[in-house]
N, CA and C atoms as an extended XYZ file, in Angstrom:
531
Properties=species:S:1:pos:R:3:atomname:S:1:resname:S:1:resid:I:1 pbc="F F F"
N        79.459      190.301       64.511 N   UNK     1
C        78.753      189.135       64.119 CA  UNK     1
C        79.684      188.154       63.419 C   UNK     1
N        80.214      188.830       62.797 N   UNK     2
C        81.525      187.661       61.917 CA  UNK     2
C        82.577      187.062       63.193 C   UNK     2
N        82.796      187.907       64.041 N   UNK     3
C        83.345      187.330       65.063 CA  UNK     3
C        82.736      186.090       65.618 C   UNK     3
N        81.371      186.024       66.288 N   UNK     4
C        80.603      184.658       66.469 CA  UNK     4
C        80.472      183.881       65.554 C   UNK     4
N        80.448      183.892       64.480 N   UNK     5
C        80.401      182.991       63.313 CA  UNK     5
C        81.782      182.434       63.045 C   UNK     5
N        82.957      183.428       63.406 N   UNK     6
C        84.277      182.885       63.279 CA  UNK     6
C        84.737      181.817       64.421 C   UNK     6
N        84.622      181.768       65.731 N   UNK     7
C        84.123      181.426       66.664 CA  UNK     7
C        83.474      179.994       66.817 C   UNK     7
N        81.989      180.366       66.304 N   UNK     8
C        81.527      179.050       66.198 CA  UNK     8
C        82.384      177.938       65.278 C   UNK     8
N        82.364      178.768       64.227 N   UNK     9
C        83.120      177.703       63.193 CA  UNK     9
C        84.295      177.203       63.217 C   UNK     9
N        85.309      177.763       64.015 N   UNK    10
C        86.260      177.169       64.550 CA  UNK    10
C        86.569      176.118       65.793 C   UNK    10
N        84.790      176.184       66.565 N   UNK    11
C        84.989      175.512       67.645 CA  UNK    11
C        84.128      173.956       66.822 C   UNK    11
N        83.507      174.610       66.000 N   UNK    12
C        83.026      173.107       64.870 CA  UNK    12
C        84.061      172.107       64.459 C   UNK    12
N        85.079      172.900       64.282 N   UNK    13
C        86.578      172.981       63.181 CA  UNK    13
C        86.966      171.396       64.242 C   UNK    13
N        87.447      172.555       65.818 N   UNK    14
C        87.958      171.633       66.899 CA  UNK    14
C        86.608      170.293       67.032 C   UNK    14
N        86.346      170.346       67.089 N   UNK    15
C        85.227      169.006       67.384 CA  UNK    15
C        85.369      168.064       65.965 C   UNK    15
N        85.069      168.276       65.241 N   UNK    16
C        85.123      167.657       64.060 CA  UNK    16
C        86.833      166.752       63.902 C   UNK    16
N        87.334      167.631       64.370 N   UNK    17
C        89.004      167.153       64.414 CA  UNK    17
C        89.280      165.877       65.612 C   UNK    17
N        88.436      165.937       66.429 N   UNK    18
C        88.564      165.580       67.627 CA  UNK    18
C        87.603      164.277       67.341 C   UNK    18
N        86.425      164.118       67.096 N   UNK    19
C        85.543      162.775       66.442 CA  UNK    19
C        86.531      162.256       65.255 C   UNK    19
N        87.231      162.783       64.515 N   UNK    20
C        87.690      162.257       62.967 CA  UNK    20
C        88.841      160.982       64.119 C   UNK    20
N        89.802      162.213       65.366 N   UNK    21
C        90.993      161.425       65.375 CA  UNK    21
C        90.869      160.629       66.754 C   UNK    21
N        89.372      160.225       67.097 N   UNK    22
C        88.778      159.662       68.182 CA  UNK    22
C        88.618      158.356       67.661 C   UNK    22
N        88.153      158.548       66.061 N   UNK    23
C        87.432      157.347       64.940 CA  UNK    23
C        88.955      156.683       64.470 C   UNK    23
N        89.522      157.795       64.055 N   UNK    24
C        90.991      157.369       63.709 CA  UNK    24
C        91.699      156.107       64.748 C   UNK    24
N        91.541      156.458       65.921 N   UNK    25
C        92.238      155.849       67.200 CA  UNK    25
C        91.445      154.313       67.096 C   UNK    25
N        90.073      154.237       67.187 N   UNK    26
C        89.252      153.229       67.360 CA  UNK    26
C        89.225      152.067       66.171 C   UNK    26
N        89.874      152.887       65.094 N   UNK    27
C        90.009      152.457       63.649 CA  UNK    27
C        91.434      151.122       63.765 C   UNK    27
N        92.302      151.907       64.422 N   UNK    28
C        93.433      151.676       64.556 CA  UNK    28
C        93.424      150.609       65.343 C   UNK    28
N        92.875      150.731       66.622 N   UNK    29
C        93.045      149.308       67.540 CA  UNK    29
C        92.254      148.259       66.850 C   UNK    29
N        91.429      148.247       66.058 N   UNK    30
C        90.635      147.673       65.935 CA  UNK    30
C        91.350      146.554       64.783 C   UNK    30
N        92.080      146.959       63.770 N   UNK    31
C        93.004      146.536       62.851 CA  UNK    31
C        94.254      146.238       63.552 C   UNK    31
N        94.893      146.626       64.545 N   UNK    32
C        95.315      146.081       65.352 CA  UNK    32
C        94.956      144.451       65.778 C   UNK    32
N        93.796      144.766       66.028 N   UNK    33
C        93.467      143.280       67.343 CA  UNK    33
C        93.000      142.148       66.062 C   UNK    33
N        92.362      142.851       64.756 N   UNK    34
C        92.556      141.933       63.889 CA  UNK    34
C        93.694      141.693       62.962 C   UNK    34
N        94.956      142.146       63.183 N   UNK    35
C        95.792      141.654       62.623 CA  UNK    35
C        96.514      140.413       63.086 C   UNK    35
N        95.832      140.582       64.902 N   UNK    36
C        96.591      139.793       65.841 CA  UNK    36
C        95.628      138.639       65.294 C   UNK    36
N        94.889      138.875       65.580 N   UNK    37
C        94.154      137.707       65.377 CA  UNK    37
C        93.933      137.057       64.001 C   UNK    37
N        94.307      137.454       63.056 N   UNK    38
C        94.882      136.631       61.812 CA  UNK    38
C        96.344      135.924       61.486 C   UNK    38
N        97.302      136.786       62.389 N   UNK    39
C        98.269      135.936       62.549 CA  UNK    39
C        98.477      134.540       63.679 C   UNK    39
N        97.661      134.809       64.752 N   UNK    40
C        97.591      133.671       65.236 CA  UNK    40
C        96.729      132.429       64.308 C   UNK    40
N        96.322      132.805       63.715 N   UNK    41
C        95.328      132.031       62.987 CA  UNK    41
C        96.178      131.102       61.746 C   UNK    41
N        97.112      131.929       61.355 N   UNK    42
C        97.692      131.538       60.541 CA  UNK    42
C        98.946      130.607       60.645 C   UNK    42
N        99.744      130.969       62.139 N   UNK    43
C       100.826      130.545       63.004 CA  UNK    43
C        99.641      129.019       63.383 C   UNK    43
N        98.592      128.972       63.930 N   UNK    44
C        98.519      127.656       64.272 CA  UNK    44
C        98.197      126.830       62.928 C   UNK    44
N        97.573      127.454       61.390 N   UNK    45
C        97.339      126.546       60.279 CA  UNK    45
C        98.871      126.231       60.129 C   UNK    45
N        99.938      126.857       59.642 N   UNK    46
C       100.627      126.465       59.342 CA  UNK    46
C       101.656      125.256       60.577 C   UNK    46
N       101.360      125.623       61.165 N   UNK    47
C       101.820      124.587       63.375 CA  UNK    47
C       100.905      123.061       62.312 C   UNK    47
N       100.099      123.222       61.923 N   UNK    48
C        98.859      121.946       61.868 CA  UNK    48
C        99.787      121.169       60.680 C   UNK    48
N       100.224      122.156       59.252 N   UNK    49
C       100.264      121.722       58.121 CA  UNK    49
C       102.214      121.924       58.006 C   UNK    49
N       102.591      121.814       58.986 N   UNK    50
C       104.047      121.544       59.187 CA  UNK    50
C       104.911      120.472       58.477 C   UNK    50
N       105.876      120.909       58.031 N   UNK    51
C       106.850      119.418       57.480 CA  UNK    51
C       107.384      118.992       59.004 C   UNK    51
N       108.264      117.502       59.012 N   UNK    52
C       108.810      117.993       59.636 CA  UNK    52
C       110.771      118.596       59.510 C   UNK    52
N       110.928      118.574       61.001 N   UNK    53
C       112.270      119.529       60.658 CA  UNK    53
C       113.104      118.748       60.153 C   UNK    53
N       114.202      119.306       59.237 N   UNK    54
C       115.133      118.968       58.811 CA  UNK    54
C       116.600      119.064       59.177 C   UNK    54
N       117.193      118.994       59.777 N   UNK    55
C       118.801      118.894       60.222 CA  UNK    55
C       119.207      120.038       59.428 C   UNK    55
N       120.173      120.900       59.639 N   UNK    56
C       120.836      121.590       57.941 CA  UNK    56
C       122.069      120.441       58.448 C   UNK    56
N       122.780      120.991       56.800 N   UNK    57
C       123.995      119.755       57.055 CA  UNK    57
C       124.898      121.142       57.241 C   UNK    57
N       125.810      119.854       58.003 N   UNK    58
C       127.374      120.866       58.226 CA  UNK    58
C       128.288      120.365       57.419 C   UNK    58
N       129.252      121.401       57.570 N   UNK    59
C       130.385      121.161       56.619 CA  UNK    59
C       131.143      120.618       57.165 C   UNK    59
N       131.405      120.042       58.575 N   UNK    60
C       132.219      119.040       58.922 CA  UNK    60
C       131.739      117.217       59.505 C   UNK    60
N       131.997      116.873       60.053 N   UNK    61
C       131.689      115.379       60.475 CA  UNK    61
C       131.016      115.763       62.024 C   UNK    61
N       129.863      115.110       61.982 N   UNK    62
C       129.565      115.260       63.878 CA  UNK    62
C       130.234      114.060       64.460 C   UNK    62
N       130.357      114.168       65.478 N   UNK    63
C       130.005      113.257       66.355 CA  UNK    63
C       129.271      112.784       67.182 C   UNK    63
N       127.957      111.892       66.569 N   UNK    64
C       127.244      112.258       67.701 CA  UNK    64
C       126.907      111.164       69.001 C   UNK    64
N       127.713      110.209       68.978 N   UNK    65
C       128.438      110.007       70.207 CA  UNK    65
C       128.778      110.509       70.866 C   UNK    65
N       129.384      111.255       71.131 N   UNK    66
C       130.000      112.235       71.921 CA  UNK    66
C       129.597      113.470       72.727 C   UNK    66
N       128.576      113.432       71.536 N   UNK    67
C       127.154      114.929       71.858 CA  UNK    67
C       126.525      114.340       72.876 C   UNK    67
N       125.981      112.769       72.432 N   UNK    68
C       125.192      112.759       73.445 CA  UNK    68
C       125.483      112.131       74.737 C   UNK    68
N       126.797      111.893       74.677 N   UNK    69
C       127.506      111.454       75.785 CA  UNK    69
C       127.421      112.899       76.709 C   UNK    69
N       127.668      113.626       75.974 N   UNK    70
C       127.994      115.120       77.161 CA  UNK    70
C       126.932      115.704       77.658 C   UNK    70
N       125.789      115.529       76.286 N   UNK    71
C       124.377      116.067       77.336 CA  UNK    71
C       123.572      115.105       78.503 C   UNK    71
N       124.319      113.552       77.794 N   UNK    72
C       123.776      112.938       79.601 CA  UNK    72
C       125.161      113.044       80.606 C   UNK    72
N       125.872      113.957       80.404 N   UNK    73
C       126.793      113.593       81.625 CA  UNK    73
C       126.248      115.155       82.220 C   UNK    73
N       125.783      116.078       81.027 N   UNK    74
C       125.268      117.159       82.061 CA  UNK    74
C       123.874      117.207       82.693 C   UNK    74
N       122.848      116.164       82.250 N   UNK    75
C       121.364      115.686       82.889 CA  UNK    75
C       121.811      115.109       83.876 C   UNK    75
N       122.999      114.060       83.900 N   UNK    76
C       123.531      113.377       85.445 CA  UNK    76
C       124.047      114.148       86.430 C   UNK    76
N       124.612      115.557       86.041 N   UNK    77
C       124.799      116.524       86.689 CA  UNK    77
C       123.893      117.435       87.518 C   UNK    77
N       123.481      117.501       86.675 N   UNK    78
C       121.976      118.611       86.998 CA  UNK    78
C       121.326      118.073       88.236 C   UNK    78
N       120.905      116.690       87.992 N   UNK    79
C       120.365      115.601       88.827 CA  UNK    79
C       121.025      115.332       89.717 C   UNK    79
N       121.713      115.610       89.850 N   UNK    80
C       122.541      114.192       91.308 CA  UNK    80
C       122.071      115.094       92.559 C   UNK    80
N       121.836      116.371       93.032 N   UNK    81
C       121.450      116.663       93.991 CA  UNK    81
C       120.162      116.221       94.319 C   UNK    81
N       119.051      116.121       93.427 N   UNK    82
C       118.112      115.323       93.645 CA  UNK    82
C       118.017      114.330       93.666 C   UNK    82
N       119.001      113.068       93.036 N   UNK    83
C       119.028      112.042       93.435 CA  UNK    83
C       119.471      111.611       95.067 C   UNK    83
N       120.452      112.503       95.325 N   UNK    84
C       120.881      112.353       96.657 CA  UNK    84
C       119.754      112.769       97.657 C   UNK    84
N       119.018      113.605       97.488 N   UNK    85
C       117.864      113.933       98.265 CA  UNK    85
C       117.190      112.764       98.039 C   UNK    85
N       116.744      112.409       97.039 N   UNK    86
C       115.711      111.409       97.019 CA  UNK    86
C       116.304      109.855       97.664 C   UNK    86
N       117.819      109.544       98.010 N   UNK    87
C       118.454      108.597       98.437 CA  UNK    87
C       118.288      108.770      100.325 C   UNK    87
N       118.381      109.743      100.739 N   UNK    88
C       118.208      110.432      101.847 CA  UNK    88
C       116.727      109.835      102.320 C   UNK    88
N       115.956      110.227      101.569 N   UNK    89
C       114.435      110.112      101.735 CA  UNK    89
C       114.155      109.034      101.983 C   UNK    89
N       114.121      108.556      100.673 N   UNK    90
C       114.422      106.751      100.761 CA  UNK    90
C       114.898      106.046      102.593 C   UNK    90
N       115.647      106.475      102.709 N   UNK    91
C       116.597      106.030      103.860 CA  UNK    91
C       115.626      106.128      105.390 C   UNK    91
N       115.404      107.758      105.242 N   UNK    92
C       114.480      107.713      106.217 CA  UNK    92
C       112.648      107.105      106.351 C   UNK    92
N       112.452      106.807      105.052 N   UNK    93
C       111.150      106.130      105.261 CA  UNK    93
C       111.985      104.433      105.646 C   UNK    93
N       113.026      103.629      104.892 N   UNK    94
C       112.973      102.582      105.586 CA  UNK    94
C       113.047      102.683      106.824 C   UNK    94
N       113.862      103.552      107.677 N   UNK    95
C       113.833      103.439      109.197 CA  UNK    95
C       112.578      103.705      110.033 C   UNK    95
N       111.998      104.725      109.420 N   UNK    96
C       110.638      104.442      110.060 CA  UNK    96
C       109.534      103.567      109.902 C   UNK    96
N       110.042      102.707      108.702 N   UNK    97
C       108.993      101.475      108.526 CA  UNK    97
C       109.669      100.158      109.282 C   UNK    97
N       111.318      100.210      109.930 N   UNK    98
C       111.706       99.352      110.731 CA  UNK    98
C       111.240       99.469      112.328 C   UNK    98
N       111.871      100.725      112.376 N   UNK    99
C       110.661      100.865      113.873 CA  UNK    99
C       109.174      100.879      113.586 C   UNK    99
N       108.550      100.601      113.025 N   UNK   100
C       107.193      100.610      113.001 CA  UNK   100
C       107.087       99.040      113.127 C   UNK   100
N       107.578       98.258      112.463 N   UNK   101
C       107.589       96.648      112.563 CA  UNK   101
C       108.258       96.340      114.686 C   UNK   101
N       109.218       97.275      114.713 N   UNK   102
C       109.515       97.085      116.149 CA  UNK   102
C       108.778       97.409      116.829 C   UNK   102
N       107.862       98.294      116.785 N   UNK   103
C       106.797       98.672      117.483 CA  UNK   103
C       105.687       97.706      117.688 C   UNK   103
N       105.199       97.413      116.513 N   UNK   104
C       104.144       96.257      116.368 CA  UNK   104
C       105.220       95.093      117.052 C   UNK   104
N       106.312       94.172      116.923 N   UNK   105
C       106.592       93.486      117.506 CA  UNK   105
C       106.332       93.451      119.141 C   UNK   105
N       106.605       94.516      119.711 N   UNK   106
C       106.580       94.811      120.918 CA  UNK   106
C       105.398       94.420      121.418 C   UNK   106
N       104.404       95.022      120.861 N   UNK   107
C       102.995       95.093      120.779 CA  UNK   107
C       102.942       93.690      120.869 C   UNK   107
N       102.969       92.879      120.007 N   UNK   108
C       102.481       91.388      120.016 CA  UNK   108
C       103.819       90.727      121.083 C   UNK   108
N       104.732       90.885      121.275 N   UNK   109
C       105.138       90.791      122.357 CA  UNK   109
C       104.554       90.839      124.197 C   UNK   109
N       104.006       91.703      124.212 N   UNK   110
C       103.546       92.371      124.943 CA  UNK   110
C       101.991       91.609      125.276 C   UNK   110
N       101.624       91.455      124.360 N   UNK   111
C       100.203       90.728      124.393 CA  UNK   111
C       100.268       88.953      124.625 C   UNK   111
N       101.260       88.792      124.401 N   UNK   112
C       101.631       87.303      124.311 CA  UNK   112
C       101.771       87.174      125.748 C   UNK   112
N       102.666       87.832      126.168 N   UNK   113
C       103.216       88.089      127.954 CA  UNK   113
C       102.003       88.063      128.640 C   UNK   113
N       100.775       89.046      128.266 N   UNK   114
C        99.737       88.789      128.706 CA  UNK   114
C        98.929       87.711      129.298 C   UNK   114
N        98.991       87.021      127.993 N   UNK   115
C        98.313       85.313      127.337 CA  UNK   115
C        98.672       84.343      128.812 C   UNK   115
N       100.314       84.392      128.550 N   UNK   116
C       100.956       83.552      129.399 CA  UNK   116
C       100.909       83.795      130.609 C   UNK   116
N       100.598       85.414      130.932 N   UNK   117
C       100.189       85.462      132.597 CA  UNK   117
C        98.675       84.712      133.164 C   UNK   117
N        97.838       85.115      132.099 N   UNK   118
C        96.286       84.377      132.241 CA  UNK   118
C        96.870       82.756      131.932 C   UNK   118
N        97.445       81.881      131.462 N   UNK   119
C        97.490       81.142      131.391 CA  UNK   119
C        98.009       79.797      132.467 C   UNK   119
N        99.617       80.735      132.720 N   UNK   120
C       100.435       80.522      133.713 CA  UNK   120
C        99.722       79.845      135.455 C   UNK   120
N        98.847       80.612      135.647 N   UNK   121
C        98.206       79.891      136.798 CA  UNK   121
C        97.327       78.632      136.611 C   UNK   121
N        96.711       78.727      135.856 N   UNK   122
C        96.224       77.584      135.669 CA  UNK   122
C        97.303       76.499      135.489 C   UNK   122
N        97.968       76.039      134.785 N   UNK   123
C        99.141       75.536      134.546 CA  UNK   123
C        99.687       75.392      135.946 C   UNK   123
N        99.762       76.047      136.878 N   UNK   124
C       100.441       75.840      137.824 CA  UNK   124
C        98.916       75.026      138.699 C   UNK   124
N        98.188       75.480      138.720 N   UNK   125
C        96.611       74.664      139.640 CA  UNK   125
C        96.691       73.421      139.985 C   UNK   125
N        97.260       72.311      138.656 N   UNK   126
C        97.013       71.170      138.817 CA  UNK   126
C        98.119       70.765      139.980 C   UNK   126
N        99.284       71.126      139.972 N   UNK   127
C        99.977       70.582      140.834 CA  UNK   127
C        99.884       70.295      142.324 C   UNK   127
N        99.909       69.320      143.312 N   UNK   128
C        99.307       69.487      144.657 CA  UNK   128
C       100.261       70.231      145.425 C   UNK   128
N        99.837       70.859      145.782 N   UNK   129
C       100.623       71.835      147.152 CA  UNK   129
C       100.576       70.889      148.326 C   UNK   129
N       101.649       71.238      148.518 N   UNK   130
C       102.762       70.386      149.808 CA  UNK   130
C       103.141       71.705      150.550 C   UNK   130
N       103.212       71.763      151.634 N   UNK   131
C       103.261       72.298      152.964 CA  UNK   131
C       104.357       72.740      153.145 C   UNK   131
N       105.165       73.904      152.963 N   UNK   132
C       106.170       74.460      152.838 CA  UNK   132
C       106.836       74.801      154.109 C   UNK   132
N       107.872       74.282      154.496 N   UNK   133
C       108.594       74.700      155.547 CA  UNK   133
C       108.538       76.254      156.277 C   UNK   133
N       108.656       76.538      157.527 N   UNK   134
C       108.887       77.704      157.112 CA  UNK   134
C       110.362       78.496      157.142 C   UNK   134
N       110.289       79.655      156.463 N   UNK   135
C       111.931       80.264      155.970 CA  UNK   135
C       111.579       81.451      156.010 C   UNK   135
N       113.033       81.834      156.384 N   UNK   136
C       113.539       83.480      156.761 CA  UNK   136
C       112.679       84.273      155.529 C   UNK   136
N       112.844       85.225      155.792 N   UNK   137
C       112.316       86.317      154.570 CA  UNK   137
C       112.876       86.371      153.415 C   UNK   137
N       114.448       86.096      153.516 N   UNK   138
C       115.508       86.687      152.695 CA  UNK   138
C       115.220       84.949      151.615 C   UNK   138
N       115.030       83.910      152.285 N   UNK   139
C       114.746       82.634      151.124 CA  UNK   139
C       113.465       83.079      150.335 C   UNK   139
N       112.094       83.717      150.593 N   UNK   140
C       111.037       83.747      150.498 CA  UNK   140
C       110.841       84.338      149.601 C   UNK   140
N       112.017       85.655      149.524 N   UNK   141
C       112.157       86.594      148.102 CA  UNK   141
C       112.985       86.045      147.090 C   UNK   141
N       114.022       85.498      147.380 N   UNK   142
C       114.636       83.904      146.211 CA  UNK   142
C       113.859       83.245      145.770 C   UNK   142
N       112.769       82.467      146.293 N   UNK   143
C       111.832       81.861      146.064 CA  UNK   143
C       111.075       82.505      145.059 C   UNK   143
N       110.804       83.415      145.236 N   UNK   144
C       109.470       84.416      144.370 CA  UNK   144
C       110.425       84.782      143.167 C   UNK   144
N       111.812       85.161      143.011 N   UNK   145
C       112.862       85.418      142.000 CA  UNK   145
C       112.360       84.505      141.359 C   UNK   145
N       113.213       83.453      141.729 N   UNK   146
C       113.522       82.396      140.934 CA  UNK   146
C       111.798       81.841      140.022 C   UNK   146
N       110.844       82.171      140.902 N   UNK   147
C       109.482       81.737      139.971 CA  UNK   147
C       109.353       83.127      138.787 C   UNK   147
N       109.804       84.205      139.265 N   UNK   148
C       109.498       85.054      138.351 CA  UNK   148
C       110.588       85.029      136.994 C   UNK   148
N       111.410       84.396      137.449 N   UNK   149
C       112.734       84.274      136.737 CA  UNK   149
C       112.114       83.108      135.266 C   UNK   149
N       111.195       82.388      135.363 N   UNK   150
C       110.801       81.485      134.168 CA  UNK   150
C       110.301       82.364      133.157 C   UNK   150
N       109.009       83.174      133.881 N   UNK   151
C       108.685       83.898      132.704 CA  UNK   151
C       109.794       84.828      131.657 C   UNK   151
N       110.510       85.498      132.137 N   UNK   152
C       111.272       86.649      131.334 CA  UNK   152
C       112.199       85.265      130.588 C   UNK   152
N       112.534       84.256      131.476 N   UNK   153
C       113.606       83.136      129.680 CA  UNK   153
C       112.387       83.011      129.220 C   UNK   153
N       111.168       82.809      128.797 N   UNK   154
C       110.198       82.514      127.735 CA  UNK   154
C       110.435       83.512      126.958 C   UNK   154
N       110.321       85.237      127.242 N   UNK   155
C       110.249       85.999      126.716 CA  UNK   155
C       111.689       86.391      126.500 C   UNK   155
N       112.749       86.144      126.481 N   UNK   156
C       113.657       86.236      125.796 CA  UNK   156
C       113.629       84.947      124.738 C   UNK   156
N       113.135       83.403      124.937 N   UNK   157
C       113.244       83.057      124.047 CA  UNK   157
C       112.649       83.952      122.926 C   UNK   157
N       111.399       84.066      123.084 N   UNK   158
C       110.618       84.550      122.067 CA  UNK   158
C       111.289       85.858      121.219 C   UNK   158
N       112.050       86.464      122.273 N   UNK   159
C       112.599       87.478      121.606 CA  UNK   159
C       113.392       87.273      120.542 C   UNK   159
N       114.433       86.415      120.820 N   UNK   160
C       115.579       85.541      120.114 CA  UNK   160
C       114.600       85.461      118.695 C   UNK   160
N       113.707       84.333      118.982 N   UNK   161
C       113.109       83.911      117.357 CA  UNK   161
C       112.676       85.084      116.678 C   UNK   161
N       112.529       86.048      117.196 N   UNK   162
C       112.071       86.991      116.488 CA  UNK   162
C       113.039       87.848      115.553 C   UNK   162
N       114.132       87.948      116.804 N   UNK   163
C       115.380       88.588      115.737 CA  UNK   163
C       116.148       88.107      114.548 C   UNK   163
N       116.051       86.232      114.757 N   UNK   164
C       115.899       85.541      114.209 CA  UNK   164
C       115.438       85.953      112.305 C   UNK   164
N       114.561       86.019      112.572 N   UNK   165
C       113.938       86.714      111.413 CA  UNK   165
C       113.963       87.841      110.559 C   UNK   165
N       115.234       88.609      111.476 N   UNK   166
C       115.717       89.535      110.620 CA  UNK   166
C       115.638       91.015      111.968 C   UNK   166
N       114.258       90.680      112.648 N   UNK   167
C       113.918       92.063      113.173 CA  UNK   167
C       114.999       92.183      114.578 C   UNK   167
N       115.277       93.247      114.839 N   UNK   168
C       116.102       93.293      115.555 CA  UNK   168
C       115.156       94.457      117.072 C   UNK   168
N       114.656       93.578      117.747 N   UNK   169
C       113.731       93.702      118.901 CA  UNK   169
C       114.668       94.538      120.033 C   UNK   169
N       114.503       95.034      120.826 N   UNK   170
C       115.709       95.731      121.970 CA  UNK   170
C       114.540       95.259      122.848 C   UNK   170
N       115.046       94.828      124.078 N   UNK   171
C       115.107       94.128      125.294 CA  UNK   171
C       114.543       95.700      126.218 C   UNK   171
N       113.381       95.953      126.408 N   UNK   172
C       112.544       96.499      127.828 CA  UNK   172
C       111.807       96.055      128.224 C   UNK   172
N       111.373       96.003      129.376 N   UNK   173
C       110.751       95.646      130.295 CA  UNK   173
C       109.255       96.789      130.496 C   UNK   173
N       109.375       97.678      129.644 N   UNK   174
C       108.449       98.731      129.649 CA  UNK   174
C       107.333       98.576      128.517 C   UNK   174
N       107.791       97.388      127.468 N   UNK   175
C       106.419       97.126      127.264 CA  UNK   175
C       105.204       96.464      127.290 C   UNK   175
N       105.640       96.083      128.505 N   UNK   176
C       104.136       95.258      128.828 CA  UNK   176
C       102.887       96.236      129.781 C   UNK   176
N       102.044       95.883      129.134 N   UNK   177
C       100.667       96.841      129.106 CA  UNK   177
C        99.774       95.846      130.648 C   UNK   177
């Protein structure tokens, strides 16, 4: 019987030991998480109620010319690969905003050519037709040249004034719509 009683009371012993250093543990984090949390508390009053900083002095002469000459020659350092990227960049948006103006030129190019084809006959209507000899084949396609030959000097004039202006137009024949 003292055996079960020794027994029990030792397995009381273990349990009791085991809640004390369960409480112990829970005790512990707990003063833990409020210690944390009083020092942050205290790190931002004192952040609020700050002097501010003071230089210490040195025992020799600065220069601080010189200091800060070297930390912008090493920010100009640091930087210049991104400046060069960003010079790059630069570069390629103007060219695609020059062909984009050449494009639209074309375009109104192109539409103008139009104008003057709807126009062109009429313009020619009033004149009376006179009775044309007749001629070999080989005059007949000279003939038709030489009329087709007015329109394209209009449209090189036009081209001219345009470059004129700075834009620099290239000469096809592929964009008329």
């Amino acid at each position: 019987m003292n055996f079960i009683f020794g027994i029990i009371l030792l397995a009381m012993f273990i349990l009791a030991l085991r809640v004390i250093w369960a409480t112990a543990l829970q005790l512990l984090g707990a003063l833990k998480h409020a210690s944390q949390t009083f020092h942050s508390h205290r790190a931002k009053r004192l952040a609020r109620n700050r002097l501010p900083v003071i230089l210490p002095q040195f025992r020799h002469e600065v220069d601080w010319l010189a200091m800060s000459d070297s930390v912008r020659q090493e920010i100009q350092t640091r930087n210049h690969g991104v400046n060069r990227e960003a010079v790059r960049l630069e570069a390629q948006l103007q060219a695609k905003l020059k062909t984009i103006e050449i494009y639209e030129a074309n375009i109104q190019i192109a539409k103008l050519e139009r104008e003057l084809l709807k126009i062109k006959p009429v313009i020619d209507s009033p004149e009376p037709e006179m009775k044309k000899p007749r001629r070999s084949k080989k005059q007949s396609v000279a003939v038709t040249d030489a009329a087709t030959q007015k329109i394209p000097h209009q449209v090189s004039q036009l081209r001219a004034a345009l470059k004129g202006n700075g834009l620099s137009v290239p000469v096809s024949e592929s964009v008329r719509h």
